[in-house]
C-alpha positions as CSV (number, residue, x, y, z in Angstrom):
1,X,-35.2,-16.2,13.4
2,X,-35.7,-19.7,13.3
3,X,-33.6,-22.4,11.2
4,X,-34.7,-25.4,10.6
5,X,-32.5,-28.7,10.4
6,X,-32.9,-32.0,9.6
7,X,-30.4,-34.1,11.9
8,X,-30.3,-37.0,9.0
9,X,-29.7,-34.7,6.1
10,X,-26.5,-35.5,4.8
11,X,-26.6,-33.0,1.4
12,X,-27.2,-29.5,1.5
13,X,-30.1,-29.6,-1.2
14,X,-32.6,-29.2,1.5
15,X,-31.0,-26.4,2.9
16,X,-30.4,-24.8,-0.4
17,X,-34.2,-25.2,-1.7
18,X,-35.5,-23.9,2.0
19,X,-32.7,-20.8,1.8
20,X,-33.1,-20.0,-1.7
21,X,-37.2,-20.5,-2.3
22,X,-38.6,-20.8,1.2
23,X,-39.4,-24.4,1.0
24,X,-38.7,-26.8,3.2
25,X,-40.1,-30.7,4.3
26,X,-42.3,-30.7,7.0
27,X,-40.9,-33.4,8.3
28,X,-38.0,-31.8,9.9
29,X,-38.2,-31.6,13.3
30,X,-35.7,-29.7,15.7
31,X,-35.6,-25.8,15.8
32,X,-33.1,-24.1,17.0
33,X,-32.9,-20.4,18.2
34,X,-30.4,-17.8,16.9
35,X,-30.0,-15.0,18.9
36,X,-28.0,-11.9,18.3
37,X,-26.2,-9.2,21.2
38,X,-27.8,-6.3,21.4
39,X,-25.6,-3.0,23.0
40,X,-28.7,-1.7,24.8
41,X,-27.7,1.5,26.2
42,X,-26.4,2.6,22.6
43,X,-29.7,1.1,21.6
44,X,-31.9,3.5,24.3
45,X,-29.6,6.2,23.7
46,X,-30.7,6.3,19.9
47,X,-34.1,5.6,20.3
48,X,-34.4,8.2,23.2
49,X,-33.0,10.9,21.2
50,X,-33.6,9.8,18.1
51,X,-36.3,12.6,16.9
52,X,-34.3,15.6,18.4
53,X,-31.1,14.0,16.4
54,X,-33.3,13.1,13.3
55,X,-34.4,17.1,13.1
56,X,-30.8,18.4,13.0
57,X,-29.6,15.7,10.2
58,X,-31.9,16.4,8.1
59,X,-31.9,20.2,8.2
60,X,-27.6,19.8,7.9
61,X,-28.6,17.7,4.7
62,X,-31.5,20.1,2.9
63,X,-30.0,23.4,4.2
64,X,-27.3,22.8,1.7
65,X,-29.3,22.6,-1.3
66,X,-29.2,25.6,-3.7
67,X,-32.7,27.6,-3.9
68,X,-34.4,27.5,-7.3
69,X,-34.0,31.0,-9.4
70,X,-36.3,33.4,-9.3
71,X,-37.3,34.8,-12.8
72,X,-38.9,37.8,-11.4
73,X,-42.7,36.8,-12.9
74,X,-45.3,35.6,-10.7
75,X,-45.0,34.5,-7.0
76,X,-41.6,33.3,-6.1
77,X,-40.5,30.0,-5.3
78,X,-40.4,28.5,-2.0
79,X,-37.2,27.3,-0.8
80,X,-36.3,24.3,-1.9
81,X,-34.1,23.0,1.1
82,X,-37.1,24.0,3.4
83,X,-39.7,21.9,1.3
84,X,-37.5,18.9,1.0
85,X,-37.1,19.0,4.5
86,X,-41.1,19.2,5.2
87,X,-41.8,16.2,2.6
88,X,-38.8,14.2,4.5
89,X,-40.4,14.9,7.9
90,X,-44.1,14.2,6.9
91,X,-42.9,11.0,6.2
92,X,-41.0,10.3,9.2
93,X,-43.8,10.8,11.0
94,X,-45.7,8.7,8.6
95,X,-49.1,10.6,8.2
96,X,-51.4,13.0,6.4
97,X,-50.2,16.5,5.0
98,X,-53.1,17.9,6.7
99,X,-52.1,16.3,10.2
100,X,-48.6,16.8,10.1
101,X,-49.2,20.9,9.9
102,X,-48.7,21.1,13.3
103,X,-45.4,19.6,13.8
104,X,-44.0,21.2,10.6
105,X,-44.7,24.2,13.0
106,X,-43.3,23.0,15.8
107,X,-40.1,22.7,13.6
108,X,-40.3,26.4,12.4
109,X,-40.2,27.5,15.6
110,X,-37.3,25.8,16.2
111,X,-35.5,27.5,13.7
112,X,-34.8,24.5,11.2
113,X,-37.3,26.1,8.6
114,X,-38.2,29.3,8.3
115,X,-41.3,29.1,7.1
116,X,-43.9,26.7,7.4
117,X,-45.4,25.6,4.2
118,X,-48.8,24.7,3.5
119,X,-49.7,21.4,3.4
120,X,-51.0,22.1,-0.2
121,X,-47.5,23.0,-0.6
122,X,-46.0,20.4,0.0
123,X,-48.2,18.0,-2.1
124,X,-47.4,20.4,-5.0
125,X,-43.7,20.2,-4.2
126,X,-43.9,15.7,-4.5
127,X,-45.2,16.3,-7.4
128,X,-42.1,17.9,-8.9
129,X,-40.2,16.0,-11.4
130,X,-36.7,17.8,-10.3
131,X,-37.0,16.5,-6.6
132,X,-36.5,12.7,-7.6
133,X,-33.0,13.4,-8.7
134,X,-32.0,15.8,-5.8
135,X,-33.5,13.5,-2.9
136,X,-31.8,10.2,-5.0
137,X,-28.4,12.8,-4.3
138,X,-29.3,12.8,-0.4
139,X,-29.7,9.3,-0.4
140,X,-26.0,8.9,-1.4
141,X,-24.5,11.5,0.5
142,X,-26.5,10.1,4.0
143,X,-24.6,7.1,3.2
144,X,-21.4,8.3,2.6
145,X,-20.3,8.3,7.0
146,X,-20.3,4.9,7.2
147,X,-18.1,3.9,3.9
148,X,-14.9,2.9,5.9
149,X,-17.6,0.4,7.7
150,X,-19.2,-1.1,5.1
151,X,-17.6,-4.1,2.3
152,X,-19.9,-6.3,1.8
153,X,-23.5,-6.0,0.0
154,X,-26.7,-6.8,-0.8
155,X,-29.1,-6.2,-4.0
156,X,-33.2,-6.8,-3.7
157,X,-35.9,-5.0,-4.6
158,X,-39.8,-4.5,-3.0
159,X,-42.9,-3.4,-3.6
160,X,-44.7,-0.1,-2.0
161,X,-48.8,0.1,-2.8
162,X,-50.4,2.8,-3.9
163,X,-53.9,3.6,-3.9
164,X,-54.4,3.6,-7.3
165,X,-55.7,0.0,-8.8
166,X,-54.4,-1.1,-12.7
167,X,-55.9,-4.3,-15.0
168,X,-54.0,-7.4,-14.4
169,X,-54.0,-10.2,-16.4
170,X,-54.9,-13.7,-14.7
171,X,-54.3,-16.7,-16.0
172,X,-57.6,-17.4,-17.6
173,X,-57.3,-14.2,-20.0
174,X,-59.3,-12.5,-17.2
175,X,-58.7,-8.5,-16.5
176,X,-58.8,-8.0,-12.7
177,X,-58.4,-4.7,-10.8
178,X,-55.8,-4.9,-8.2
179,X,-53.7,-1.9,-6.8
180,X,-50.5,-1.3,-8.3
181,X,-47.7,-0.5,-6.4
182,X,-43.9,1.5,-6.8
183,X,-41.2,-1.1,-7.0
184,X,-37.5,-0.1,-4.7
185,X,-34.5,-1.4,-5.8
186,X,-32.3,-0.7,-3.4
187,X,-28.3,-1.8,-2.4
188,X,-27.5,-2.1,1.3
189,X,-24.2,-2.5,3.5
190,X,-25.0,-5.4,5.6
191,X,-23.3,-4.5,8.8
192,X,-25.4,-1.3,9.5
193,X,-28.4,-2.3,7.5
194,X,-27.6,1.6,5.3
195,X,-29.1,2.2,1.4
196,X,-26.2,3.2,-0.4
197,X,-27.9,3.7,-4.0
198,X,-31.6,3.3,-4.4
199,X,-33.7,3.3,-7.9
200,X,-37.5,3.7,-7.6
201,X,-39.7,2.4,-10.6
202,X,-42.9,0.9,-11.6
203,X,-43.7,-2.2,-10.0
204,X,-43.6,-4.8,-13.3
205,X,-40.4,-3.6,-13.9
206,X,-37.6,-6.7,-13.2
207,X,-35.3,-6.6,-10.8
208,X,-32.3,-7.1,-12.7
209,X,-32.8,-4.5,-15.3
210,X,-31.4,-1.6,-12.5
211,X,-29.0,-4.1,-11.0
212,X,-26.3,-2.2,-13.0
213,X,-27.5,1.0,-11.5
214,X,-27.4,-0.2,-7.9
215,X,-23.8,-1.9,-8.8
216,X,-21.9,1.2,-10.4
217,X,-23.1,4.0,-8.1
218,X,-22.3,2.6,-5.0
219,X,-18.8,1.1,-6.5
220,X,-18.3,5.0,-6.5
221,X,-18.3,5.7,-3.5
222,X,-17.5,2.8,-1.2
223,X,-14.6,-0.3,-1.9
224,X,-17.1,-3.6,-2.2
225,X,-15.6,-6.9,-1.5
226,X,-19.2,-9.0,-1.9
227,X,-21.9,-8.7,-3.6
228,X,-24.7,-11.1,-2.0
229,X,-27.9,-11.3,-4.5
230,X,-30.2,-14.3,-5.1
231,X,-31.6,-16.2,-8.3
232,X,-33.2,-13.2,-10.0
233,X,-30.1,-11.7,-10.8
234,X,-28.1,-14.4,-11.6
235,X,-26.7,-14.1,-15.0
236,X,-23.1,-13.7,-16.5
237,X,-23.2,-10.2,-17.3
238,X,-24.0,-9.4,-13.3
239,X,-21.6,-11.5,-12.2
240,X,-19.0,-9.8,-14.6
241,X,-19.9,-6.6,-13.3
242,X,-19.3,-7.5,-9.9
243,X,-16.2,-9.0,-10.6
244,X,-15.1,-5.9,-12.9
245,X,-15.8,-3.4,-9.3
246,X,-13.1,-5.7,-7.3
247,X,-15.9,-7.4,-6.2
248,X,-16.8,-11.2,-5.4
249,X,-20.5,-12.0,-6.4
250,X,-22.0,-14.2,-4.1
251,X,-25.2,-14.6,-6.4
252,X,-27.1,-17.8,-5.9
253,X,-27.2,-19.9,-9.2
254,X,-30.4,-21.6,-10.6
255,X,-29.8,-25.8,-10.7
256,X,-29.1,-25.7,-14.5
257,X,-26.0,-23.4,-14.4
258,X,-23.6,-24.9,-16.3
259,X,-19.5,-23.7,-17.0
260,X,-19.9,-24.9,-20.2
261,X,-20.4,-22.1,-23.2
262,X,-19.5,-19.2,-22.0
263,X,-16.0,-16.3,-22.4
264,X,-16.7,-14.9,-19.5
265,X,-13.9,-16.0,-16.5
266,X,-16.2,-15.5,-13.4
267,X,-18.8,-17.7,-14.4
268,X,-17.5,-20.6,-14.4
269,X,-15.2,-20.3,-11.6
270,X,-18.2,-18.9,-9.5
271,X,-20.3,-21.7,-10.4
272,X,-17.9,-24.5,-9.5
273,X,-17.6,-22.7,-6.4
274,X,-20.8,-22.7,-5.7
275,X,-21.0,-27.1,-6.1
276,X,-18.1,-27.4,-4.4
277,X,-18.2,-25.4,-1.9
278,X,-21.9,-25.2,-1.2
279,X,-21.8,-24.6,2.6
280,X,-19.3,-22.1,2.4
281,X,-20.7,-20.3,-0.7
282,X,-24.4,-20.0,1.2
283,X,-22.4,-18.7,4.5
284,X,-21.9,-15.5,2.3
285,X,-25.0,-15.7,0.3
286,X,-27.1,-15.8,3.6
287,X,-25.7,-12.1,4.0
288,X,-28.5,-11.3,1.7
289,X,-31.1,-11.7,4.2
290,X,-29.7,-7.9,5.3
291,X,-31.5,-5.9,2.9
292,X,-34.9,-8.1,3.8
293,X,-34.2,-6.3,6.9
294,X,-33.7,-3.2,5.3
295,X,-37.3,-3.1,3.6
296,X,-39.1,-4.5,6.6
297,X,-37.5,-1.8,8.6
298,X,-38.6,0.9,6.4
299,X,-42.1,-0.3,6.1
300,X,-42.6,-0.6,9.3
301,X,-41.7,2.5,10.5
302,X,-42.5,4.9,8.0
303,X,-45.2,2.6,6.4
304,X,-45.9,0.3,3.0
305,X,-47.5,2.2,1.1
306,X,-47.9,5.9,-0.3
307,X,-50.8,8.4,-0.2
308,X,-49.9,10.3,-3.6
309,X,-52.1,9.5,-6.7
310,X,-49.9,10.8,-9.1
311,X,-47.2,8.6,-10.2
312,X,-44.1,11.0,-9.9
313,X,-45.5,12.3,-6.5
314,X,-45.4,8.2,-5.5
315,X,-42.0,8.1,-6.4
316,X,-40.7,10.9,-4.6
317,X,-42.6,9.9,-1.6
318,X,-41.2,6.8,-1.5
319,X,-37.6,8.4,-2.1
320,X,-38.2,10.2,1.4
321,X,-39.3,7.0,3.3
322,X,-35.7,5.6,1.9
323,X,-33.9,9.1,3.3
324,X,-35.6,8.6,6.7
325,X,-34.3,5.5,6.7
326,X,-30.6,5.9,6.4
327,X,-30.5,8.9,8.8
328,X,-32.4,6.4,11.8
329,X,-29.8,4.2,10.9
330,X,-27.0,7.1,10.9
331,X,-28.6,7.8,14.5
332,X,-27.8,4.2,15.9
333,X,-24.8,3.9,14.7
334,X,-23.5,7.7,16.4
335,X,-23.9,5.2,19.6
336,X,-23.0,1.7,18.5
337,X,-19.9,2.5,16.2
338,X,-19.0,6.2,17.7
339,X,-19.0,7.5,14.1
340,X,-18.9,11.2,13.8
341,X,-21.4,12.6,10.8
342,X,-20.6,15.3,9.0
343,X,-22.2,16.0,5.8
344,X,-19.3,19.1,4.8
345,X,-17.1,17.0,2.4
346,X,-19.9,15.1,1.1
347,X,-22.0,18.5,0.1
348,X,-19.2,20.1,-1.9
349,X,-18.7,16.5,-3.9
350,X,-22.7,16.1,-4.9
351,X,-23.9,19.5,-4.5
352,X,-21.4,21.3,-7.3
353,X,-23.1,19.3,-9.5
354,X,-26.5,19.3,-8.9
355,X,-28.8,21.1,-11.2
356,X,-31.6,22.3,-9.8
């Protein structure tokens, strides 16, 4: 990463304009590198073994999962655990149902499924309304190792296409076709990079409306200390909520904040913080640049966009992208921090009351 600095800048407005909207004079001249240490044996170890470890996560994650009950009419259902697990590795190896046939076999016969399903199968199984609340469940309880690492946080949200296109209105009144797209609003620790609480939802939807969501689930199961967000969420009622977890809101204010006019205690206090203080206020705010890494990480490896057509199929496809995501990370960290997984606790708090 490169940050630019202007040696005769004697304000931090610069800064503040280039950090918050990614503008920035071109008149400043020096660069300077930032480099980060890297552990690279627990770095080879995880990437080496990454795939074998990635199989036996997920299968001690879905093999938990109570099978659907049979009615006694018609065929019966496939196992629910086992199909998760097949839609979750399809997208960890990020291509076509058809394709990833083979490797789904590969898997039965090394016992983590006992049946391979068809890839028809599994398309019918993204479909399913039901799996967008169970896999949103996983998410949580994949995160739930690393809560006596994690304290401070970070809100965003991003767009995954699709490859359906919608009518969007230009500026001239003018319909165009362009593809629409699954927005993820996602919370991440900022140490390990880890999606603690995750809401998937139609791209125009703003980012603030789930920021409540994000903010409440993962206050339940890990102790926050910050909250880093930028301008899109700055508004008192956030910043209350924050502050109503234990939390301190490191949300980057728009220039005409004011104190003035409002009941609320951490406003004000927040915002003369934030021109008082400026440099120390962005030294947490800049913490937010985690869950960039978070999405960039996830598209890269498991891709930016969905194959389904049908709009709850998106979602859930998108849902195990996010899954895949936390247990890589889970992987790394088994050889950076030592941390032992173990999903037994965490199934008998989630699973009791999962209603499948």
């Amino acid at each position: 990463m490169y940050r630019n600095i202007n040696p005769n800048q004697t304000t931090l407005d610069a800064y503040l304009e280039w950090e918050g909207q990614g503008k920035m004079e071109q008149s400043l001249e020096q660069k300077i590198r930032i480099s980060y240490p890297q552990d690279w044996t627990a770095y080879n170890q995880a990437q080496t073994q990454e795939k074998i470890l990635f199989l036996e996560l997920l299968h001690e994650l879905t093999s938990q999962i109570p099978d659907q009950k049979y009615k006694g009419n018609g065929r019966p259902p496939a196992n629910l655990g086992e199909m998760i697990y097949s839609c979750c590795f399809k997208q960890y190896l990020d291509i076509s149902s058809r394709r990833s046939q083979s490797d789904i076999r590969l898997v039965e016969q090394n016992g983590y499924i006992n049946h391979a399903p068809h890839f028809n199968t599994i398309l019918k199984y993204l479909r399913k309304p039901e799996l967008k609340k169970i896999l949103t469940k996983l998410i949580e309880i994949s995160a739930l190792p690393l809560r006596e690492v994690e304290s401070d946080f970070a809100v965003d949200a991003s767009g995954f296409s699709t490859a359906m296109y919608g009518q969007w209105l230009t500026n001239r009144n003018v319909y165009k076709a362009k593809r629409t797209f699954k927005k993820v609003h996602c919370m991440c620790g900022v140490r390990t990079n880890i999606v603690t609480y995750v809401e998937v939802t139609d791209g125009y939807v703003h980012d603030t409306v789930m920021f409540e969501s994000l903010v409440r689930n993962t206050a339940r199961n890990f102790d926050m200390r910050e909250v880093s967000a930028d301008k899109g969420y700055s508004n008192q009622k956030n910043l209350q909520l924050v502050s109503e977890h234990g939390a301190i809101p490191y949300i980057i204010f728009k220039k005409n904040a004011s104190t003035k006019g409002n009941n609320l205690l951490i406003w004000p206090v927040m915002v003369r913080y934030f021109k008082d203080h400026k440099e120390d206020f962005l030294e947490h705010y800049h913490k937010r640049s985690n869950v960039e890494t978070v999405f960039s990480m996830m598209k890269r490896k498991f891709g930016s966009h969905v194959r389904a057509r049908d709009s709850v199929a998106q979602e859930n496809e998108v849902l195990c992208k996010v899954l895949c995501h936390n247990i890589v990370v889970l992987i790394h960290e088994m050889f950076e921090l030592g941390i032992r997984v173990d999903f037994s606790d965490s199934r008998r708090e989630f699973m009791c009351k999962m209603e499948v």
